[in-house]
N, C-alpha and C positions, 0 to 999 in steps of 0.2 A: 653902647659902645661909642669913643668918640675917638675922632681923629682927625688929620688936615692933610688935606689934597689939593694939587696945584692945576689948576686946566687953562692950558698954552701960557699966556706971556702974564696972566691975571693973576693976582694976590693971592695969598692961603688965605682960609679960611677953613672956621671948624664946621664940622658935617656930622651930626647926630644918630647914629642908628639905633631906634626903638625894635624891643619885643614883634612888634605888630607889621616889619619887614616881611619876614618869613611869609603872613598872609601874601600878602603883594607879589611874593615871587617863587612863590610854589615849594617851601621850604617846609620842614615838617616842623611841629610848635616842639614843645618840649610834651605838653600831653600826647601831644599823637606819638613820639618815641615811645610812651610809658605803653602806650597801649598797643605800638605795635610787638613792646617786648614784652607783655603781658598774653599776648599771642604765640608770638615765638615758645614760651617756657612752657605755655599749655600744650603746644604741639609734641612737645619733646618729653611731658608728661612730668614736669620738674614745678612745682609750687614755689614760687616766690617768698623767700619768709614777709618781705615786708612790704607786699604786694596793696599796704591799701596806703603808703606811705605819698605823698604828693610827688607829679613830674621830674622835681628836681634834684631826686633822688637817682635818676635812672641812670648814669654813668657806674654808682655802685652795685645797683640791679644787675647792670652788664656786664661787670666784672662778675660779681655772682653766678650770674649763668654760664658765663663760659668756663669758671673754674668746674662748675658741677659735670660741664664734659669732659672735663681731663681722663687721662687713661690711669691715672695716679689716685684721683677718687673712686674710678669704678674698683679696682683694683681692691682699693680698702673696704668698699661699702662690700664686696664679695668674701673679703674675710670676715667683717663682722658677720655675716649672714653661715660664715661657717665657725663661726664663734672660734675664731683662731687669732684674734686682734686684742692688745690690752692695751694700757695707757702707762706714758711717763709725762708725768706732770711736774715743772719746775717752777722756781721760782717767781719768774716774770708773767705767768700766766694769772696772778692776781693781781699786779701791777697796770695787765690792761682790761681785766676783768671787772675790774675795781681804783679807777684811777683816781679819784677825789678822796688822795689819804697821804700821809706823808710815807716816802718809802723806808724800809730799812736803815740802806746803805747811806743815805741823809740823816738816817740819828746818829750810825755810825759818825760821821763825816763831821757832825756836829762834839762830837764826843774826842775826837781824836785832833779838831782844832781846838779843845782845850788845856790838853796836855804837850803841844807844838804849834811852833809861829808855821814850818811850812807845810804843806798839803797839798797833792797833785792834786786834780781833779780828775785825773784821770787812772786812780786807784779805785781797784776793785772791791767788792764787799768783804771778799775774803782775806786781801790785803792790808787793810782796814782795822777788821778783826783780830790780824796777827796782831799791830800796836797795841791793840786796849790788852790785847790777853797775856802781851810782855812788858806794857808799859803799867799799865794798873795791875788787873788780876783777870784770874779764870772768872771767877766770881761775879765781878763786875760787868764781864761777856755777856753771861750770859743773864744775870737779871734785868739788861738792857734789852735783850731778846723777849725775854717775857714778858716785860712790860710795856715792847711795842704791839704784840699781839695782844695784849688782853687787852691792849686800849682800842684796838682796831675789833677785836670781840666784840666792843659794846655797843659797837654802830652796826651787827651783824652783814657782815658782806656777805655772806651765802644768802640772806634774802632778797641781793638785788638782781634787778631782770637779768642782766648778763651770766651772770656766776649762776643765775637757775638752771642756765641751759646743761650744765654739768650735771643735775642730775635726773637730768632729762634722757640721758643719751641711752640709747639699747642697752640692754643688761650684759648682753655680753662683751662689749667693751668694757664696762665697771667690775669684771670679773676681777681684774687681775692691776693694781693700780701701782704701779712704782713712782712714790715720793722725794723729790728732792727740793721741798721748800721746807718751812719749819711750822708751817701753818697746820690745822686740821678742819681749816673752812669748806675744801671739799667734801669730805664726811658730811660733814653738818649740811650739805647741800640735797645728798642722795637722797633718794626715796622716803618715807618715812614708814618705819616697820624694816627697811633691809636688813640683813644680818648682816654684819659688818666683821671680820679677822684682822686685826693688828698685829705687826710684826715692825722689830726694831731688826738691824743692820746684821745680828749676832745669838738671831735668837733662832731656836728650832719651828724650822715650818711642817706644821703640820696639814696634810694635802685631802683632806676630807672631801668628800662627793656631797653636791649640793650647789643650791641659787645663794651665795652671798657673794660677796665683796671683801677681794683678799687686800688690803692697804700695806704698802712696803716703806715705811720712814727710812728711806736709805739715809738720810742724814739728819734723824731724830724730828721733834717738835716738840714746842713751847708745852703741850700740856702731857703727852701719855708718855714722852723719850727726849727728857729736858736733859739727862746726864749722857746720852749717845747722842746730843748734836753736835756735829760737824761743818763747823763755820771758820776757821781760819785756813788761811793757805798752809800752813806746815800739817794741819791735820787730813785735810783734802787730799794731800800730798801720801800720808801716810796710809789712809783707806784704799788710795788705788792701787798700792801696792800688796796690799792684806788681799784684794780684791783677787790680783793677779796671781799672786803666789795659793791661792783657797785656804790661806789663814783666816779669815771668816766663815762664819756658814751662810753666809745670803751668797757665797761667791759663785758654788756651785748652780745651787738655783738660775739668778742673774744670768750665767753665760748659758745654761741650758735655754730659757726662754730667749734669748737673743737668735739662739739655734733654730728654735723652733715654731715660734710666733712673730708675727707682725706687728711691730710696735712703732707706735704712735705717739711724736714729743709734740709736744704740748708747753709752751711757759720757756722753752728750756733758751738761750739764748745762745749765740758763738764762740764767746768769751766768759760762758759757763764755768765757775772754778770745777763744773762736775764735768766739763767737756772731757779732759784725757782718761776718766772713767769710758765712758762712751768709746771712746777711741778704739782700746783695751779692750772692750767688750764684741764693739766692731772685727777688731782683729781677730779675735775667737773665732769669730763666729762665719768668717770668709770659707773655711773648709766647706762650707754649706751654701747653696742655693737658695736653701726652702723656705726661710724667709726674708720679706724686705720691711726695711724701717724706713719711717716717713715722720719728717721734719716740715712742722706746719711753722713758718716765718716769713716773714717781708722783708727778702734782704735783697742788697744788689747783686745783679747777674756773676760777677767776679767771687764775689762770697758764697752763692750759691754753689759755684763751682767747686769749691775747696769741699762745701759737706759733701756733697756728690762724687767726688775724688774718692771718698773712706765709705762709700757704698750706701748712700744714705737718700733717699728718696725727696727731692724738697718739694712742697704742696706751699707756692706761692701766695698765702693768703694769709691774712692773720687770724687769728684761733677765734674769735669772734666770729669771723664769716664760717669758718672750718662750722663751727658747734652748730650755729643755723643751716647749716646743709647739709648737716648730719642729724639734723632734728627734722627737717625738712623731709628726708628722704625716707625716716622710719618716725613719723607722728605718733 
């Protein structure tokens, strides 16, 4: 650290402070932090995911650990353990899963500055979508969508260390998985040997007893429900109204588990074009106490506020650290 300090009537000058201060004046180093929180988290009975990581790690260690005390993690780690917790997995959750790719809404963005001089930047994917699909074609939508997944297929993102941790996690969380991205990388992540249940937005669920993994394309994907994807604003728009009124058949399902389980988003962002689904399904489902839903993000406290307004549980951390504490807690 450097700086300048004046003493009495005599010149500045610069003052240097090294690492090697802290010896000197009884300051703890950056190792002894690591290790007195490698103390701490043993006490408390909570494994470090990235406990052999060096000193200078330890501010994220510490957030780490104090989130694994929240009253909002036990909370969840106690319904998984009563196998009453499932997952909603959006969009953005591959974005931070898997960040060295181009996203989406940037092929969008590039596609829709071809057909006009001007462009917000501040239009949404869905928004986006709506021009290609009234200014070109349906057509065109959506072999754009294809073709940014299967080029992302071929670097396989389910193999890499982060996106492992998804199918890593307790079985009973992967019980029940509601989709709202267009991908099917998570599949490709689970287990290998799981049985796996696919279901599009429309289709009859069948509610069999057994260990697999029930997967909900609420809003289609590039390879198993490329004609039920639901990417533009007017059609988003349209779903949550089918949603609402149970002119679909996921509709009834959807708001019953909202009733009755503990769900867990994941990826999903604020300005989700799937937010006023949630909303709708939220509102159902206030007649009832018995369960809570928890929104895993890093937002500001103000924003925070707003999901927690519609009854929504917020787990301050980003879905990276969620997944390592949840791997953490059941190895």
């Amino acid at each position: 650290m450097k700086t300048k300090v004046k003493l009495g009537n005599t010149e500045r000058f610069d003052l240097i402070f090294g690492s090697g201060l802290s010896l000197k004046t009884d300051t703890k180093t950056a190792h002894e932090l690591m290790e007195i929180l490698r103390e701490e988290a043993q006490k408390r009975g909570i494994r470090l995911p990235n406990a052999e990581l060096p000193a200078t790690d330890f501010w994220e260690q510490q957030s780490y650990l104090d989130f694994r005390e929240t009253c909002n993690f036990r909370v969840i780690t106690k319904q998984i353990e009563l196998e009453k917790c499932c997952l909603w997995v959006g969009q953005s959750l591959l974005d931070e899963l898997y960040p060295h790719k181009i996203k989406l809404v940037d092929r969008f963005r590039d596609e829709v500055r071809s057909i006009q001089n001007l462009i917000s930047p501040t239009q949404s994917l869905s928004e986006l979508a709506e021009i290609i699909y009234k200014q070109i074609s349906e057509t065109h939508l959506l072999e754009l969508v294809v073709e940014h997944y299967e080029g992302l297929a071929k670097q396989s993102p389910w193999k890499d260390n982060s996106y492992k941790f998804l199918g890593r996690l307790p079985e009973s969380l992967l019980s029940n998985i509601f989709l709202t991205c267009y991908d099917d990388f998570l599949e490709k992540a689970l287990p290998s040997g799981r049985v796996i249940r696919r279901f599009s937005n429309d289709e009859e669920i069948l509610l069999q007893e057994g260990r697999f993994s029930r997967l909900f394309y609420l809003t289609g994907s590039y390879t198993s429900y490329r004609n039920d994807m639901i990417i533009t604003k007017s059609s988003f728009s349209r779903f949550v109204v089918m949603v609402r009124e149970g002119k679909i058949r996921i509709a009834n399902y959807l708001k019953e588990q909202f009733r009755t389980r503990h769900i867990v988003f994941l990826g999903v962002s604020h300005d989700d074009p799937v937010w006023p689904l949630i909303k709708i399904l939220m509102e159902d489902k206030r007649e009832t106490h018995e369960a809570r839903h928890f929104w895993v993000t890093k937002l500001p406290q103000e924003m925070s506020c707003v999901l927690e307004s519609f009854g929504l549980k917020v787990i301050s951390t980003t879905a990276l650290d969620f997944l390592k504490a949840i791997i953490a807690k059941y190895p």
